[in-house]
N, CA, C and O of each residue as an XYZ file, in Angstrom:
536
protein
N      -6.929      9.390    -15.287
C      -6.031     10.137    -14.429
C      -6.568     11.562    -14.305
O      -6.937     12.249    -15.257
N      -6.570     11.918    -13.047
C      -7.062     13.331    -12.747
C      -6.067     14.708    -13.268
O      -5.778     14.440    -14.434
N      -5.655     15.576    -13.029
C      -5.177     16.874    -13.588
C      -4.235     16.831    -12.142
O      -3.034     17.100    -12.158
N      -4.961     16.460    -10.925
C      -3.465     16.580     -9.848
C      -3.131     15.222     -9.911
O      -2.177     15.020     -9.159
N      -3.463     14.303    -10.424
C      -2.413     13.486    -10.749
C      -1.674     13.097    -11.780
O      -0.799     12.237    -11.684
N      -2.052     13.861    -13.119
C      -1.125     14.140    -13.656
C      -0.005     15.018    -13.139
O       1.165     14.688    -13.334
N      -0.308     16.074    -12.515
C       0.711     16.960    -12.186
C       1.867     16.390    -11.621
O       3.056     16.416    -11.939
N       1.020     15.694    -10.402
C       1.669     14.887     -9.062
C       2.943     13.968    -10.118
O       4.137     14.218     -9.957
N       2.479     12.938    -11.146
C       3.076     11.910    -11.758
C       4.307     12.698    -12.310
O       5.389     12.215    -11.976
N       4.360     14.037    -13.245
C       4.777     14.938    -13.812
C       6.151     15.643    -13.149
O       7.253     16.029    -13.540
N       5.123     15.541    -11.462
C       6.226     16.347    -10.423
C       7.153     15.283    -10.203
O       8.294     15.496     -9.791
N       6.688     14.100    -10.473
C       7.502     13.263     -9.716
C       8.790     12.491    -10.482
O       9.729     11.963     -9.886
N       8.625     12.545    -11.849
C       9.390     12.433    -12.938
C      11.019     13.164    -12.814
O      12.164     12.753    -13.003
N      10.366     14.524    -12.370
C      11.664     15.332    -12.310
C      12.699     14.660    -10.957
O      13.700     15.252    -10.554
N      12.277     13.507    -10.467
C      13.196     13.589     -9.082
C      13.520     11.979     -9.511
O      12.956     11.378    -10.426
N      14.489     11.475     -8.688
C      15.023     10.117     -8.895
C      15.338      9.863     -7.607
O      15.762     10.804     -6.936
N      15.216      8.716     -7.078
C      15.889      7.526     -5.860
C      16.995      7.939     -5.481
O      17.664      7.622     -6.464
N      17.945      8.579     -4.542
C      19.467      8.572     -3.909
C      19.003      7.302     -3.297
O      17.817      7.227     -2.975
N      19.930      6.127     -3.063
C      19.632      5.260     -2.368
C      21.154      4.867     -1.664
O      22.130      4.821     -2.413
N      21.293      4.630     -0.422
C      22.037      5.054      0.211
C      21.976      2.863      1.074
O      21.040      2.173      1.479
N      23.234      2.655      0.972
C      23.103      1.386      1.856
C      23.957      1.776      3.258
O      25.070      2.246      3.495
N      22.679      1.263      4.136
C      23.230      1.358      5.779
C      23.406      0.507      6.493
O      24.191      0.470      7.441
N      22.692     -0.287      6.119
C      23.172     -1.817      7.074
C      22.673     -3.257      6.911
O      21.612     -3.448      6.316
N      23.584     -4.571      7.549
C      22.625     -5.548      7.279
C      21.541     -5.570      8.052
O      21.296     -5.175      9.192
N      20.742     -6.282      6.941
C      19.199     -6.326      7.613
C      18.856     -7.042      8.894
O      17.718     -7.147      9.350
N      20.052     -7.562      9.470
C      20.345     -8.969     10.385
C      20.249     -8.405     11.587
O      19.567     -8.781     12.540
N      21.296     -7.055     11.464
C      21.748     -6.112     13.391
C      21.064     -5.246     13.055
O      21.594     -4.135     13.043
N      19.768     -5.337     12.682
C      18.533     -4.847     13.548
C      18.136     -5.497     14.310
O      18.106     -6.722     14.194
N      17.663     -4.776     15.435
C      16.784     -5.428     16.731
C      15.477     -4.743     16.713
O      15.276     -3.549     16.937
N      14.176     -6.119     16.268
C      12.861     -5.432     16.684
C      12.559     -4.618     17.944
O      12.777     -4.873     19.128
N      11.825     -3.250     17.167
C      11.606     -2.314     18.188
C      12.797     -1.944     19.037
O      12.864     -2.054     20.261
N      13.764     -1.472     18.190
C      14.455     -0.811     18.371
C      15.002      0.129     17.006
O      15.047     -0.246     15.835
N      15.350      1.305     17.502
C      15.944      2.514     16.145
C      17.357      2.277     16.073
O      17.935      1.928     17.102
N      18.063      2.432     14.885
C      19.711      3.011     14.756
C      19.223      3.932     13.632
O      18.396      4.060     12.729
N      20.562      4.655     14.443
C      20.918      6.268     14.143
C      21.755      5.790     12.221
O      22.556      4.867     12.074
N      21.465      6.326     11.545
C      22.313      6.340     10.318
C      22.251      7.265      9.407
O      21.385      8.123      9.241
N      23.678      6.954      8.532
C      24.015      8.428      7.726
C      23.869      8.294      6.272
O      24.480      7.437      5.634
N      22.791      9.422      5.572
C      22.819      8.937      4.111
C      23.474     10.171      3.571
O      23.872     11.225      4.068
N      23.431      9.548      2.129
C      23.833     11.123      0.899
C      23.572     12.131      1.600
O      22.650     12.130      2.416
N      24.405     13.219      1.372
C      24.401     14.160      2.214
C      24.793     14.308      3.191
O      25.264     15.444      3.246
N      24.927     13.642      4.365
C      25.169     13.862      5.714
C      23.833     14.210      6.153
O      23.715     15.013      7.079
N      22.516     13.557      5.440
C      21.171     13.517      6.027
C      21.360     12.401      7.144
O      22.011     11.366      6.996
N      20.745     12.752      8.170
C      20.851     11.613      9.619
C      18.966     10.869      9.147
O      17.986     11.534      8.812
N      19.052      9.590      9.280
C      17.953      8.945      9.447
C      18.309      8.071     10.899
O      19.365      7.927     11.516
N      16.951      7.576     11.130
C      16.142      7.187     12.235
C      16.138      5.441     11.231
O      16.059      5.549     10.007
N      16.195      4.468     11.634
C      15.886      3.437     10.774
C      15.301      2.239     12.174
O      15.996      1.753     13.066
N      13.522      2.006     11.863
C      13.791      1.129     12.343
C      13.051     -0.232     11.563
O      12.560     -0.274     10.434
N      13.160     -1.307     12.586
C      12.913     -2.964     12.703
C      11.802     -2.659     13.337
O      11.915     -1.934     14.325
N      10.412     -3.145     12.924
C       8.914     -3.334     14.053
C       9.014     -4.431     14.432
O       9.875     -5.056     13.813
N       8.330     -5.181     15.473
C       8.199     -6.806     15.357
C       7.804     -7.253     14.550
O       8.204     -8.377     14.244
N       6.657     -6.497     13.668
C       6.026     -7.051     12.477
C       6.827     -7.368     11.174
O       6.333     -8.025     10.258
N       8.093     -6.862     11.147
C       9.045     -7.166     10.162
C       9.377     -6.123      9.248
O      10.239     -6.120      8.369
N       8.313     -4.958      9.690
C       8.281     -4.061      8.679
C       9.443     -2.727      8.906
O       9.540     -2.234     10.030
N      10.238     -2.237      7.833
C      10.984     -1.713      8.040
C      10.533      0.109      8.088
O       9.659      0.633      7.398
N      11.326      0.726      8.998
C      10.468      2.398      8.350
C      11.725      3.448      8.590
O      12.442      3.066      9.515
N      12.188      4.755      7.936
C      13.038      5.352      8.033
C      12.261      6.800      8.293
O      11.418      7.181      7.481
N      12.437      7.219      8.923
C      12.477      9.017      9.084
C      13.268      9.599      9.772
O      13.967      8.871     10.477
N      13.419     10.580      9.833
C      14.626     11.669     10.152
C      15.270     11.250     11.448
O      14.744     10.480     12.251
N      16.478     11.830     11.592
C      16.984     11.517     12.733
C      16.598     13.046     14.121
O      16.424     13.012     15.339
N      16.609     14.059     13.217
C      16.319     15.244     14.066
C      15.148     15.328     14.979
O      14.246     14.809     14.322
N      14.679     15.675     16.078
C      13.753     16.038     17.398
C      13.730     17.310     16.479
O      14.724     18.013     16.298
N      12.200     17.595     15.780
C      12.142     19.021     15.607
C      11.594     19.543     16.389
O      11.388     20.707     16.044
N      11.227     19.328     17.283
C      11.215     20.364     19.066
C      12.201     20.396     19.956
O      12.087     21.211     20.872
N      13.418     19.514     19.908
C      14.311     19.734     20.785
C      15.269     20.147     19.597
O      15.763     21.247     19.845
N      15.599     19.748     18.664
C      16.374     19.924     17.383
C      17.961     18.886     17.914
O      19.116     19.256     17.702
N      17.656     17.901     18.443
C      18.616     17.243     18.774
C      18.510     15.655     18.026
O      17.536     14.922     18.197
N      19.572     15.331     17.266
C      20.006     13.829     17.140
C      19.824     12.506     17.328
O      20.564     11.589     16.971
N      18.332     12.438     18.170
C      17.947     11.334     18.966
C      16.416     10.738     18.705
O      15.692     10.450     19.658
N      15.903     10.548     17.036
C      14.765     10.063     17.218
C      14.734      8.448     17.223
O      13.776      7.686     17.356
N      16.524      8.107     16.973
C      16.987      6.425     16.821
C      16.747      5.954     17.745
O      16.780      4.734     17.904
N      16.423      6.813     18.656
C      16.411      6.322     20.402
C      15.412      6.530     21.558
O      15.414      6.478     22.788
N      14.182      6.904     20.102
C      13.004      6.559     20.638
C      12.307      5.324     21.082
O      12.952      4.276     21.121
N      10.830      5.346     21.480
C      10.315      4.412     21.975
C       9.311      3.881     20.585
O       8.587      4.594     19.890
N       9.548      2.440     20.472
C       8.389      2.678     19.552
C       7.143      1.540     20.138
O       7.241      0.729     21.059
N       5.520      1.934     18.885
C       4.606      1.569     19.296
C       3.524      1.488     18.597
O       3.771      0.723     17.665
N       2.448      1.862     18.535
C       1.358      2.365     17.901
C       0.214      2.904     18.484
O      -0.169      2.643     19.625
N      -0.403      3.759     17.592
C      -1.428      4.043     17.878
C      -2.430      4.222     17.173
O      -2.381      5.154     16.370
N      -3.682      3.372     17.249
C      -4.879      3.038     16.605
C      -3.968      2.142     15.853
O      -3.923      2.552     14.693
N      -3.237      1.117     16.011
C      -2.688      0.365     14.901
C      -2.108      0.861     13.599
O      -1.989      0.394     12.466
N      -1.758      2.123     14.274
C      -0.435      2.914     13.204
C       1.602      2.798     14.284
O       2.167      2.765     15.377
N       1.733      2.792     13.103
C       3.275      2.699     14.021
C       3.984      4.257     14.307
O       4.068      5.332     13.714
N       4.441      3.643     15.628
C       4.898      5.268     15.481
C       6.007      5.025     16.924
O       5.966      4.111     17.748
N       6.945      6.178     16.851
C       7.968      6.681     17.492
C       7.834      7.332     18.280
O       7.741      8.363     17.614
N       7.695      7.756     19.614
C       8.072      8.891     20.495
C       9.720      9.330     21.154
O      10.745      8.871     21.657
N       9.012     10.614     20.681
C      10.680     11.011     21.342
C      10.890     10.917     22.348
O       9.909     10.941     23.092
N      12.377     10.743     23.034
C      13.336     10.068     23.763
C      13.423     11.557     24.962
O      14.107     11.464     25.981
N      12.731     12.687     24.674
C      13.187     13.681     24.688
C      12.181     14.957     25.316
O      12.737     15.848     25.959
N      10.877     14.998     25.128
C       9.718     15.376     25.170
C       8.579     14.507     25.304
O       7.576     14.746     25.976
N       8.894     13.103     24.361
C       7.929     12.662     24.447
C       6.361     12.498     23.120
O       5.327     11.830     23.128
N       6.944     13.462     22.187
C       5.833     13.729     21.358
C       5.672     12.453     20.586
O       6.781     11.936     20.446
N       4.652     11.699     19.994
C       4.828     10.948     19.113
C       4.656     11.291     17.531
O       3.956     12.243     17.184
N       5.274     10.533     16.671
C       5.260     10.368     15.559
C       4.951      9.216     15.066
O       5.330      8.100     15.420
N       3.993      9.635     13.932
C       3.947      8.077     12.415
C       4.696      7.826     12.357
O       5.471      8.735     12.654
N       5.281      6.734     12.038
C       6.651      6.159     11.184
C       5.961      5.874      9.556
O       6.785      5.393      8.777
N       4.836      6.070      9.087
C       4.461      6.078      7.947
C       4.344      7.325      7.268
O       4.762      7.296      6.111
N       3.904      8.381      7.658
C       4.304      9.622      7.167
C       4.819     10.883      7.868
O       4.796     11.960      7.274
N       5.251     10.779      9.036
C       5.946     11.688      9.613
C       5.359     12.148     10.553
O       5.945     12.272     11.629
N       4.403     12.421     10.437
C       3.329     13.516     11.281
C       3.294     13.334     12.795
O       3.368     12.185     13.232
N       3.207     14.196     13.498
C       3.719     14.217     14.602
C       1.783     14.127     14.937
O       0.887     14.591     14.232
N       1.690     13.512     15.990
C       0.162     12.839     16.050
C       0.030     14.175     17.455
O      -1.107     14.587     17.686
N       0.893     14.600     18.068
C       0.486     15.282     19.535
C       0.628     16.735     18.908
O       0.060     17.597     19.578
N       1.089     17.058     18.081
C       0.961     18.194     17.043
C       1.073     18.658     16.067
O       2.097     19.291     15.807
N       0.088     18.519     15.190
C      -0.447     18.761     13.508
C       1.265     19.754     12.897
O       1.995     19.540     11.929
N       1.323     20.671     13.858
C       2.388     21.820     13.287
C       3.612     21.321     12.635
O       4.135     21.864     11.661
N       4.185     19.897     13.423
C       5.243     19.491     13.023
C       5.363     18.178     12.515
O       4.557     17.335     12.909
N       6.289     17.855     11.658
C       7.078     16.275     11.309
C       7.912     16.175     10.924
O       8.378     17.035     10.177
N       8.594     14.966     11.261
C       9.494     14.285     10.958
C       9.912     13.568      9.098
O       9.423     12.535      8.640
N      10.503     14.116      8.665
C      11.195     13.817      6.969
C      10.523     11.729      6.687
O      10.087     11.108      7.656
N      10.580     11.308      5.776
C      10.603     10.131      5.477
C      10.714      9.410      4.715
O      10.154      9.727      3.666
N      11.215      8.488      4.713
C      12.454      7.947      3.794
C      12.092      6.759      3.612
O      11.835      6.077      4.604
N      11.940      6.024      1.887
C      11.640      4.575      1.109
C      12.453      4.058      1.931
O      13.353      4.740      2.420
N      12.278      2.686      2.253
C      13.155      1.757      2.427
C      13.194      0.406      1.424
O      12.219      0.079      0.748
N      14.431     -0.306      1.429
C      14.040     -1.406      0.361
C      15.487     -2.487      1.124
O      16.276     -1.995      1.931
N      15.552     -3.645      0.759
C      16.278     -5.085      1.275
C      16.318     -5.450      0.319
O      15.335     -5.820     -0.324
N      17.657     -5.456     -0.123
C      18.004     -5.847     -1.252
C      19.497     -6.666     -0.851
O      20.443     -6.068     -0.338
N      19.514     -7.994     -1.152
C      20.351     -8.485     -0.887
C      20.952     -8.817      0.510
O      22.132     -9.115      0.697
N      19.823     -8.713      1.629
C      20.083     -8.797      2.654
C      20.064     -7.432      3.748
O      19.807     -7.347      4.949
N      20.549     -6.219      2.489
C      21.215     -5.084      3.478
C      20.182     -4.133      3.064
O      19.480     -4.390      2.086
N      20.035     -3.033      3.749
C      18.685     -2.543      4.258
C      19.661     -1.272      3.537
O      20.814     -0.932      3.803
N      18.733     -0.763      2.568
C      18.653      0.652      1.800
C      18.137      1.525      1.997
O      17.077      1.166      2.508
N      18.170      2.740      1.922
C      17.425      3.911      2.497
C      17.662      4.897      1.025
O      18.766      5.051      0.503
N      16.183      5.594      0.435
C      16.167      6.349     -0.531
C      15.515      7.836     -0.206
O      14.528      8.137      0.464
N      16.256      8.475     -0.789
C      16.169     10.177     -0.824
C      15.548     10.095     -1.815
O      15.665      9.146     -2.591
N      14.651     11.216     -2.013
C      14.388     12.245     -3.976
C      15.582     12.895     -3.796
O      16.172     13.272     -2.784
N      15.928     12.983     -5.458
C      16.909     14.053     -5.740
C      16.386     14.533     -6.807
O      15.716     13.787     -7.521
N      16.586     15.940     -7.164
C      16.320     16.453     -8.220
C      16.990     16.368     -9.000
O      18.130     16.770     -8.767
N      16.615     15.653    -10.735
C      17.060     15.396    -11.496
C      17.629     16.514    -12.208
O      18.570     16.296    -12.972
N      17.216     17.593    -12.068
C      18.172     18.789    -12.801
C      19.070     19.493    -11.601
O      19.737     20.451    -11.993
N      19.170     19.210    -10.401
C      19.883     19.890     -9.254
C      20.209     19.321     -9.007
O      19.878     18.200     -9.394
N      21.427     19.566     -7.895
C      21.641     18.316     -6.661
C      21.156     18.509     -6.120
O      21.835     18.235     -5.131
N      20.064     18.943     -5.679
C      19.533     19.272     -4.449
C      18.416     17.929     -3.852
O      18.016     17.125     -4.694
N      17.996     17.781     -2.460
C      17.980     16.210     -2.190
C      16.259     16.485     -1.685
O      16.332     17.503     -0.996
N      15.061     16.119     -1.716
C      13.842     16.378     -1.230
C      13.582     15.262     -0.292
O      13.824     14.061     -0.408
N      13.078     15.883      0.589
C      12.775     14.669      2.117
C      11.515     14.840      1.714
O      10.595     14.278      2.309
């Protein structure tokens, strides 16, 4: 193990899973987003790919700062998945956020897990705070 990954492992100790249940895994519709609400009153983006694969990031347009990335388009590019906004237009990863039409900005992102059918969504929280890390 390297020294930043000890650190990294170290950093990561201090935080734990919020895991938040939003819905059955069933009323999803491939390639399509719903809007949903976790711990906090954090808004996620949750979607269904055709490929089966599930992905969560923020619900906020951080260029328009509006409510609507559930109601993007989704797609890929170079065989990465990704979201464009509903709104501008910019796209995003759905694997790590990054806004692909400009380095400056991204979108938060959030574990997902199916457990029992119903589709979970996990925050970091800091284990000595409440405070919640996207």
């Amino acid at each position: 193990m390297t020294v930043s990954e000890e650190n990294r492992c170290s950093s990561m100790r201090r935080y734990q899973y919020v895991w938040s249940t939003v819905c059955a895994v069933d009323s999803l519709i491939p390639g399509r987003g719903a809007a949903v609400l976790l711990a906090d009153d954090v808004q996620a983006a949750l979607f269904l790919m055709p490929s089966g694969e599930l992905y969560a990031v923020g619900n906020i347009d951080p260029f328009g700062q509006a409510a609507v990335m559930s109601r993007g388009l989704t797609g890929d590019r170079g065989g990465e998945p990704t979201v464009a906004s509903p709104l501008l237009k910019q796209v995003f990863s759905l694997i790590d956020g990054r806004c692909l039409d400009d380095a400056s900005r991204r979108l938060p992102v959030f574990e997902v897990r199916v457990i029992n059918g119903n589709v979970e969504i996990g925050m970091l929280r800091s284990r000595h705070r409440n405070t919640v890390a996207a």
